[in-house]
N, C-alpha and C positions, 0 to 999 in steps of 0.2 A: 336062762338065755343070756347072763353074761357071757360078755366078748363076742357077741353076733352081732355081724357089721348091717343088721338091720336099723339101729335108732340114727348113724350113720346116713346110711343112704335115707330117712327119712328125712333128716337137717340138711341133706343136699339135695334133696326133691323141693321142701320147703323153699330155703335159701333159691333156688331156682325160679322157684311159682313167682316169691316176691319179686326178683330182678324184672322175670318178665311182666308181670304185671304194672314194675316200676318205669320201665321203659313204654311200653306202652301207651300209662298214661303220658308221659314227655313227649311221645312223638304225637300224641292226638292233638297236646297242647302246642306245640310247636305249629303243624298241620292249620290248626283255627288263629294261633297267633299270623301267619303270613300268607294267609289268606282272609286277612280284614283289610290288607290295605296294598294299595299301590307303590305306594313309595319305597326307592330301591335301598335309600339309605337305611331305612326304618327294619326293612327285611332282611336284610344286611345283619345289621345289629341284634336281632332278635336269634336270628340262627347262629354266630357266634357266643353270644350271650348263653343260650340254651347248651350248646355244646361245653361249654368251659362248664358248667355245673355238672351236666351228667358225666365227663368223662375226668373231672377233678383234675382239670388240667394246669399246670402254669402260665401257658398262654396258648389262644385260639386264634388263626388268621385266615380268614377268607379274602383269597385273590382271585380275581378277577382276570380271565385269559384271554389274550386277543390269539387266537387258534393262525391266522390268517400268516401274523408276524410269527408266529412261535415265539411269543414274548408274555413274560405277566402284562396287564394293563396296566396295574397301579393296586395295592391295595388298601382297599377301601375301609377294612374295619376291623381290628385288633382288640382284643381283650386278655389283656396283662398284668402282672402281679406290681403294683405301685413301687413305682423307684427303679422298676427293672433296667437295666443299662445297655444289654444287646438284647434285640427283638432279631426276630426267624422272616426272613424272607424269601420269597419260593424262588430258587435261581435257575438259571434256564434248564438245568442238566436233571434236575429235578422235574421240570413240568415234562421234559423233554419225555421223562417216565408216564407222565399221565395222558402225553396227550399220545404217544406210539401204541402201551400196553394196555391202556385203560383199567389201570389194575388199582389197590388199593396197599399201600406202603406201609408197613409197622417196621421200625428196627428199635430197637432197646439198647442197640451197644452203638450209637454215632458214631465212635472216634474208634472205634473197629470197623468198623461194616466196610469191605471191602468195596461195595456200590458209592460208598460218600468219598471218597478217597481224592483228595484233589481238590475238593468243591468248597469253598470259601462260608463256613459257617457259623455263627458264633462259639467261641470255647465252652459257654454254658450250659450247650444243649448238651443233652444225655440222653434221650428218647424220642421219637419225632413217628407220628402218624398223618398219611398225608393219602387225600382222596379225589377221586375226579368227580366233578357234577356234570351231567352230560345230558343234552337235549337231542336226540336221537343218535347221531354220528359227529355231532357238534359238541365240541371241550366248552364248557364256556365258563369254569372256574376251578379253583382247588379249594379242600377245605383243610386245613392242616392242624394237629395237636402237638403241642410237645410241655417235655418235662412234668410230668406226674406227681403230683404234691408228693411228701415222704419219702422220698426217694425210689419209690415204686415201678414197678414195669408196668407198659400198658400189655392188656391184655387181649387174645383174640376177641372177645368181646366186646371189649373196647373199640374194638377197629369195625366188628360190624353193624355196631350200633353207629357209628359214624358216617359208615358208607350209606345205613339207612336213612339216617338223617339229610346226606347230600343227594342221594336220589331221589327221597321229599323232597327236598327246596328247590332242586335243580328246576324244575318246569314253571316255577312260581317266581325262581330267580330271572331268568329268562325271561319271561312275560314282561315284568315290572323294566328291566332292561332295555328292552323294546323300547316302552311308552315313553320312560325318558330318553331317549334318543330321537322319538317321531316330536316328544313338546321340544327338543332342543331344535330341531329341523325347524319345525314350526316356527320357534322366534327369532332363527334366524330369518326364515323369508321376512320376516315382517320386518327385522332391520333392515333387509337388503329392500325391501321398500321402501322405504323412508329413506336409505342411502340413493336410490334414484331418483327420488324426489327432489334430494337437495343437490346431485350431480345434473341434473336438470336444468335447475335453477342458474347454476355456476354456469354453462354453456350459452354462448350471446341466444337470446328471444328473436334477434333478427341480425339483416347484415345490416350494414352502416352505408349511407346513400351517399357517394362519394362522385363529384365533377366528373366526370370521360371516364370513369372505371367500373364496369359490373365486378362486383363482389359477392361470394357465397362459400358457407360452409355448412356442413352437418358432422354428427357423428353418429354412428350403431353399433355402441357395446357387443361384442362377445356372449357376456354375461351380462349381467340384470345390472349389475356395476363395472364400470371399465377405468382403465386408466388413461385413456387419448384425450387431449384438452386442446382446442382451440378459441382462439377470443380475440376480440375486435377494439382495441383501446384508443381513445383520441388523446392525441397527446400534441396537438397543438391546432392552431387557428387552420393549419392547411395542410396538417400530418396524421398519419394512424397507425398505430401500432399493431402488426401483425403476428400471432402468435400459433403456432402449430405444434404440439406434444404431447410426450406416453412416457409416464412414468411408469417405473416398474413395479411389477405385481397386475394380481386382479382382486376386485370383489371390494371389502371396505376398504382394504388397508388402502388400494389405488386411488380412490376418488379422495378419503384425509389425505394423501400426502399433494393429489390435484386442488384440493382448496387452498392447501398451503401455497402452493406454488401462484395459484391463481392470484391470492392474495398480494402477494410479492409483486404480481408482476402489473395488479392494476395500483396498487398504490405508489408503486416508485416508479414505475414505466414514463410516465408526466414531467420528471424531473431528470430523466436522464438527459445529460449532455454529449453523450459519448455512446453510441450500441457495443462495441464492447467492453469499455467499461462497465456499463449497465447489467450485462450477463458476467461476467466475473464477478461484480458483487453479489448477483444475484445465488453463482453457486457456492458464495462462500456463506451465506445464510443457510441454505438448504442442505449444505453440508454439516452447520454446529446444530441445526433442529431437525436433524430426521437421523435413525437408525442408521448405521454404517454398511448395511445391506441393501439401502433404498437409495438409489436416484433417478434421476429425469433426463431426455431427450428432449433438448428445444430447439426449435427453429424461430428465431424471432428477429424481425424486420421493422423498419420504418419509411412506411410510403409517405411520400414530400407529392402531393398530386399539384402543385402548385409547381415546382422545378423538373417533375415528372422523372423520379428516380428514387432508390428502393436499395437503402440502407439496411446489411444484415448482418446477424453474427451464427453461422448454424454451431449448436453443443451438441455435439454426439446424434442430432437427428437425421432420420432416411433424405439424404440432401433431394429435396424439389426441383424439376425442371424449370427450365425458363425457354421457353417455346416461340423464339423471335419471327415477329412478321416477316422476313427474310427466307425464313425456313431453316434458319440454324437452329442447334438444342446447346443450353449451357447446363452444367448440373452446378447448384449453388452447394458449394462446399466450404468456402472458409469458413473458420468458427473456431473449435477447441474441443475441448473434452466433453462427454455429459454432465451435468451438473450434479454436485453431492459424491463423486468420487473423491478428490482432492480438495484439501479447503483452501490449496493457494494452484491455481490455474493459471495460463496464458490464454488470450481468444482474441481473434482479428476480426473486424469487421470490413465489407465489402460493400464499395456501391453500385451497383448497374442502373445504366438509365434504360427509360421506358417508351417505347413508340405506339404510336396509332395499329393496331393489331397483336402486338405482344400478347401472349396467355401464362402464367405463371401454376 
């Protein structure tokens, strides 16, 4: 029976039984490794880990898709040959494949393949296998292989032991995806409690019971945090300092940048000699300490209820009426810019006196 390609096709039946049997066991073990735990970093790392062993790859990257954007999210976990210098990132034009055809990607000639032409990738790469995980009609990552130890091709094989592998993790990736996005929800409410708490706090407890004048204010956030602030400052034996503002933004960033300002304005407000003066300095602080994205609308005033008249500077706020017992309307408009745009401003302040029925 020499030269009968029977002992042949038995070393390739063998050779065969083995691989599958050898894949098998990797997928069961993959299967029980990421399904012991929740954690998405953790599953992450296991299903790259897994894949760079069984497909003897140079480097494995699972990214993460926001399908919505047609963007990668970010990715979260690589497995690389030490020292490596360029790493494989999934660029639009590529996911753009996974997420239209839903198909699974092998090319062995990169810098041929008529499909990469254009597409901005490292000089290194030489092979590149790249797979969709997908939760019913939902993309929701890539798994990708490149550069095969020895300078090897990957193999059909190769590629559907891969796509096996990300259609295991896909539903378990997903899950774990989920839960940290509901614990991140989660702590956020609970800061944006505690951010209410303390915008709370900051807002006057009461008005200020002031000779011949009813005073009152409130505010009701938007959202669970706001940026509108006003506050009732005594700043002399027979004056108070009025203040009405909405800094920009919502949520925490509004209410930090309303403490700040709060701050500002009850500890120097006492010693201003001058209301505009006083708001000019005030946005030339708020200008060197806040983001160059962030400023504030102020309306701030000084009632004299003793000479019955109402010193003001408006910065960039919805100018207030002045509602005279007459039945005239004045709209209180001098002032200047919002504060925190420019760090060197101009602002004028205004006085109007005040009668027996005025409403402000």
């Amino acid at each position: 029976m020499t030269g009968s390609p029977l002992p042949q096709f038995a070393a390739d039946e063998v050779h065969g039984l083995r691989r599958a049997v050898e894949e098998l066991t990797l997928l069961n073990d993959l299967a029980v490794a990421i399904s012991t735990t929740t954690d998405l970093d953790e599953i992450i790392a296991t299903i790259v880990t897994r894949a760079t062993q069984a497909l003897d790859a140079q480097e494995v990257v699972l990214t993460l898709v926001d399908e919505a954007e047609m963007s990668p999210a970010g990715t979260i976990f690589r497995r690389a040959e030490p020292g490596q210098s360029e790493h494989f990132h999934l660029t639009r034009n590529l996911l753009g494949c996974m997420c239209h055809e839903r198909q699974a990607l092998l090319i062995n000639d990169v810098a041929g393949d008529p499909r990469l032409r254009g597409i901005p990738l490292p000089k290194s790469l030489r092979n590149l296998m790249c797979v969709p995980l997908t939760v019913g009609a939902k993309l929701i990552a890539a798994l990708s292989a490149c550069n095969k130890h020895g300078g090897a091709d990957f193999e059909p094989d190769d590629l559907r032991l891969l796509s096996i592998m990300a259609a295991q993790s896909a539903q378990v990736l997903d899950r774990a995806r989920l839960l940290q996005e509901e614990a991140a929800t989660a702590q956020l409410k609970r800061d944006l409690l505690v951010a209410q708490d303390i915008q709370t706090c900051l807002l006057p407890a009461s008005s200020p019971d002031v000779a011949g004048y009813d005073i009152a204010g409130t505010s009701v956030p938007a959202r669970m945090v706001g940026g509108d602030y006003y506050d009732f400052i005594p700043t002399g034996q027979d004056s108070w300092g009025i203040t009405l503002g909405d800094v920009s933004g919502k949520g925490i960033s509004a209410a930090l940048l309303m403490s700040n300002l709060q701050a500002m304005l009850r500890g120097q407000a006492p010693l201003a000699d001058s209301c505009s003066r006083f708001i000019q300095q005030c946005n030339r602080q708020l200008f060197h300490s806040t983001p160059l994205n962030k400023f504030a609308t102020l309306f701030y005033g000084v009632l004299d209820n003793a000479q019955h008249t109402f010193t003001y500077c408006n910065a960039g706020h919805e100018r207030p009426y002045l509602f005279k017992a007459d039945r005239s309307v004045q709209r209180m408009r001098t002032g200047g810019l919002a504060l925190g745009i420019l760090a060197e401003a101009d602002y004028r302040h205004e006085t109007v006196n005040l009668a027996m029925g005025d409403t402000m």
